[in-house]
N, C-alpha and C positions, 0 to 999 in steps of 0.2 A: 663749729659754730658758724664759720661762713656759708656753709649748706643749709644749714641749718635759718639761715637770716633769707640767704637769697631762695629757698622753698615757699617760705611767708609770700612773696610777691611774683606773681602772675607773668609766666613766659615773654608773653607778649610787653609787660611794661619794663621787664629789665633790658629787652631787645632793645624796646624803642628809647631809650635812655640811654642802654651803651650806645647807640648810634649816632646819637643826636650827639654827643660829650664828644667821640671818636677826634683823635688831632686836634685837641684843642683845649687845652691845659687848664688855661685861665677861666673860659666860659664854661667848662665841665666844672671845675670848683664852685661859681657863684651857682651853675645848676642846679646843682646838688644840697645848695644850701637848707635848703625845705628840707628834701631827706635826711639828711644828717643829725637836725634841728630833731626832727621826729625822733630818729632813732635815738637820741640822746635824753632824751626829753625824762626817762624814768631812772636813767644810771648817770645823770649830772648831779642832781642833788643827793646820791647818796655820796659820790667822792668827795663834793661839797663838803656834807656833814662829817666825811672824815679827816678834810684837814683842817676844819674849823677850829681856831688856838693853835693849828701849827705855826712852830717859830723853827724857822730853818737855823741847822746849826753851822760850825765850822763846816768848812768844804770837806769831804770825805766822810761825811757823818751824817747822812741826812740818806742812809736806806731803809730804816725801821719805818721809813711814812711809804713804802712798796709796799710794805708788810699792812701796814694799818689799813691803807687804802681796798687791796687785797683781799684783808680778811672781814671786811666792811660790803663792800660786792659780792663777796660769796654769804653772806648772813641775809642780805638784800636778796641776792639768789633762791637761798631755800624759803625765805619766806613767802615768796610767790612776787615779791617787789619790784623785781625787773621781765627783764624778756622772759 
């Protein structure tokens, strides 16, 4: 999948963006903010829509919303919904 993301965008702009972020933790984060924002932007609302009503349980009991979330992105998946 990460080949797959970083083939979408052109040699030359992941160059010039690793470079620019290069040593510098804090300012590659807010850099990045845009891209991430993008990349997010079609698989936020469906995680959204799957914990929508969730109510966290006791501690130790709260791995079926891995499962919901999971099988809510892959349904988003083959419908063409996401990347």
């Amino acid at each position: 999948m990460f080949g797959k993301g970083v083939s979408k965008v052109p040699t030359g702009t992941w160059r010039t963006k690793t470079a620019q972020k290069a040593g510098n933790w804090s300012g590659a984060a807010a850099a990045a903010k845009g891209d991430f924002q993008s990349g997010l932007s079609k698989t936020a609302p469906v995680i959204d829509g799957a914990l929508s009503g969730y109510n966290r349980g006791p501690k130790g009991t709260n791995y079926g919303i891995i499962q919901k979330v999971g099988d809510a992105l892959m349904a988003a998946k083959k419908a063409g919904q996401t990347r």
